[in-house]
C-alpha positions in Angstrom: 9.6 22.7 -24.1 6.9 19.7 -23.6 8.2 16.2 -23.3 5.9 14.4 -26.1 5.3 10.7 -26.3 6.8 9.7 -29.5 4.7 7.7 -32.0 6.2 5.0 -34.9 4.8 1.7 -36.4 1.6 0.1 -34.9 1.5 2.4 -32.3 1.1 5.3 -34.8 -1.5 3.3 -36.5 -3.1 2.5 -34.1 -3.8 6.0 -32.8 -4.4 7.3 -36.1 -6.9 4.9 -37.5 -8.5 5.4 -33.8 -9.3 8.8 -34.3 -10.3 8.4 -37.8 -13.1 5.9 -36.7 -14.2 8.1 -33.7 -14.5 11.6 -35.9 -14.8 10.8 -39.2 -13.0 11.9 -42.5 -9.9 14.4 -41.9 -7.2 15.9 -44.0 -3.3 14.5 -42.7 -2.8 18.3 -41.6 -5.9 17.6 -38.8 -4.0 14.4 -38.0 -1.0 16.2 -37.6 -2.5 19.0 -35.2 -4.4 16.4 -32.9 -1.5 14.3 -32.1 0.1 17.3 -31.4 -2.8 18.1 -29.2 -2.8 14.8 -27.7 1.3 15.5 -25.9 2.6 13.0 -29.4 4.7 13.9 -31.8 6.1 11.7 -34.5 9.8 11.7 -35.4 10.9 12.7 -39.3 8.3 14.5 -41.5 4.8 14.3 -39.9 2.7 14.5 -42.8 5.3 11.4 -44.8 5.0 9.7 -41.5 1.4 9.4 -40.9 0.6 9.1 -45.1 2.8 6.1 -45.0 1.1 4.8 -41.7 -2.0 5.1 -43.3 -0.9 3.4 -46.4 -0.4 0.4 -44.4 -4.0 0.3 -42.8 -5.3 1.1 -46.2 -4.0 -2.0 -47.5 -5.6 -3.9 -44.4 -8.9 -2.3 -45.1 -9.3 0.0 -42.1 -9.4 2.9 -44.0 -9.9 5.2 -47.2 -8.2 7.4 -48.7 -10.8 10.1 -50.5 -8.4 12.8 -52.3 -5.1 14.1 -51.8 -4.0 13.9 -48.4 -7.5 12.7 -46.8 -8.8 9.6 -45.3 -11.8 8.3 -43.9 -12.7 5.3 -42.0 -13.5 2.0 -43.5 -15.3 -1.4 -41.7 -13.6 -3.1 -38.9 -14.2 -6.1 -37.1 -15.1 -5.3 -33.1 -12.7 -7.4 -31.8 -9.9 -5.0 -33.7 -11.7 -1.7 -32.7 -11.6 -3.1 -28.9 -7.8 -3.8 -28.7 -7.0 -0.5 -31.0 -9.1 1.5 -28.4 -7.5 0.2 -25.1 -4.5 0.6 -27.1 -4.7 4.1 -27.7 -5.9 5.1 -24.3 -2.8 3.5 -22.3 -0.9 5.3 -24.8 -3.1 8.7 -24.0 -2.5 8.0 -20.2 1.1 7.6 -21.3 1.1 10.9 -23.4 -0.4 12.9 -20.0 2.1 11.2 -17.8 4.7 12.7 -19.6 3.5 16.6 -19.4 2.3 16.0 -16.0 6.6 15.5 -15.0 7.4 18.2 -16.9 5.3 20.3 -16.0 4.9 19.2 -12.0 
Protein backbone atom coordinates (compact mmCIF):
# COMPACT_ATOMS: atom_id res chain seq x y z
CA UNK A 1 0.00 0.00 0.00
CA UNK A 2 1.24 3.80 -1.07
CA UNK A 3 1.57 6.36 1.66
CA UNK A 4 -0.56 9.36 -0.08
CA UNK A 5 -0.32 12.95 0.97
CA UNK A 6 -3.67 13.69 2.28
CA UNK A 7 -5.53 16.77 0.88
CA UNK A 8 -8.43 19.09 2.93
CA UNK A 9 -9.36 22.81 2.86
CA UNK A 10 -7.13 25.31 0.96
CA UNK A 11 -4.75 22.88 0.26
CA UNK A 12 -7.36 20.79 -1.74
CA UNK A 13 -8.43 23.96 -3.39
CA UNK A 14 -5.65 24.91 -4.18
CA UNK A 15 -4.54 21.89 -6.10
CA UNK A 16 -7.76 21.44 -7.65
CA UNK A 17 -8.45 24.81 -9.10
CA UNK A 18 -4.50 24.46 -10.16
CA UNK A 19 -5.14 21.77 -12.47
CA UNK A 20 -8.34 23.09 -13.69
CA UNK A 21 -6.51 26.30 -14.94
CA UNK A 22 -3.51 24.26 -16.39
CA UNK A 23 -5.88 21.64 -18.48
CA UNK A 24 -9.00 22.98 -18.94
CA UNK A 25 -12.69 21.80 -18.26
CA UNK A 26 -12.87 18.19 -16.47
CA UNK A 27 -15.57 16.02 -14.94
CA UNK A 28 -14.97 15.49 -10.68
CA UNK A 29 -14.34 11.77 -11.76
CA UNK A 30 -10.95 13.20 -13.80
CA UNK A 31 -10.27 15.17 -10.67
CA UNK A 32 -10.54 12.28 -8.66
CA UNK A 33 -8.15 9.97 -10.87
CA UNK A 34 -5.34 12.77 -11.11
CA UNK A 35 -4.94 13.33 -7.51
CA UNK A 36 -4.81 9.86 -7.30
CA UNK A 37 -2.15 9.98 -9.90
CA UNK A 38 -0.45 12.71 -8.29
CA UNK A 39 0.50 10.12 -4.62
CA UNK A 40 -3.03 12.41 -2.88
CA UNK A 41 -5.83 11.15 -1.77
CA UNK A 42 -8.60 12.99 0.09
CA UNK A 43 -10.18 11.57 3.24
CA UNK A 44 -14.27 10.82 3.25
CA UNK A 45 -16.05 10.64 -0.21
CA UNK A 46 -13.85 11.98 -2.95
CA UNK A 47 -16.20 13.11 -5.37
CA UNK A 48 -18.43 15.11 -1.99
CA UNK A 49 -15.00 16.35 -1.09
CA UNK A 50 -13.76 17.94 -4.11
CA UNK A 51 -17.62 19.13 -5.27
CA UNK A 52 -17.79 20.94 -2.05
CA UNK A 53 -14.06 22.38 -2.52
CA UNK A 54 -15.07 23.54 -5.64
CA UNK A 55 -18.22 25.09 -4.41
CA UNK A 56 -16.07 27.36 -2.36
CA UNK A 57 -13.84 28.65 -5.34
CA UNK A 58 -16.88 28.96 -7.29
CA UNK A 59 -18.19 31.47 -5.01
CA UNK A 60 -14.73 33.34 -5.19
CA UNK A 61 -14.92 33.33 -8.92
CA UNK A 62 -12.07 30.89 -9.81
CA UNK A 63 -14.12 28.64 -11.42
CA UNK A 64 -17.36 27.27 -13.26
CA UNK A 65 -19.32 24.83 -12.96
CA UNK A 66 -20.80 23.78 -16.68
CA UNK A 67 -23.21 20.66 -15.95
CA UNK A 68 -23.53 18.02 -13.50
CA UNK A 69 -20.36 17.22 -11.92
CA UNK A 70 -18.05 19.47 -14.33
CA UNK A 71 -16.05 22.54 -13.92
CA UNK A 72 -14.00 24.68 -15.81
CA UNK A 73 -11.70 27.54 -15.04
CA UNK A 74 -12.79 31.07 -14.55
CA UNK A 75 -10.40 34.56 -14.48
CA UNK A 76 -7.80 34.93 -11.90
CA UNK A 77 -5.74 37.67 -10.84
CA UNK A 78 -1.74 36.68 -11.41
CA UNK A 79 -0.71 37.38 -8.17
CA UNK A 80 -3.36 34.39 -6.95
CA UNK A 81 -2.28 31.98 -9.81
CA UNK A 82 1.50 32.60 -8.68
CA UNK A 83 1.03 31.65 -4.96
CA UNK A 84 -1.58 28.73 -5.88
CA UNK A 85 1.19 27.34 -8.30
CA UNK A 86 4.18 27.40 -5.83
CA UNK A 87 1.63 26.14 -3.55
CA UNK A 88 0.83 23.14 -5.39
CA UNK A 89 4.29 22.24 -6.39
CA UNK A 90 5.74 22.06 -2.64
CA UNK A 91 2.80 20.13 -2.09
CA UNK A 92 3.72 17.73 -5.36
CA UNK A 93 7.36 17.60 -3.97
CA UNK A 94 5.68 16.62 -0.80
CA UNK A 95 3.31 14.01 -2.50
CA UNK A 96 6.81 12.32 -4.15
CA UNK A 97 8.62 12.47 -0.92
CA UNK A 98 6.17 10.28 0.52
CA UNK A 99 6.29 7.29 -2.22
CA UNK A 100 9.90 7.77 -2.52
CA UNK A 101 10.06 6.34 1.66
CA UNK A 102 7.84 3.87 1.01
CA UNK A 103 8.95 2.66 -1.71
CA UNK A 104 13.04 3.19 -0.99
Amino acid sequence: MTNRKSLRGIELRYVLTHHLHQHGPCSVGELVAELHARGFCVPGRPSKAISDALRWEREHGRVYRVGRGRYRPATMPRSTEYRIHHRVMALRAQAAGLDTRESG
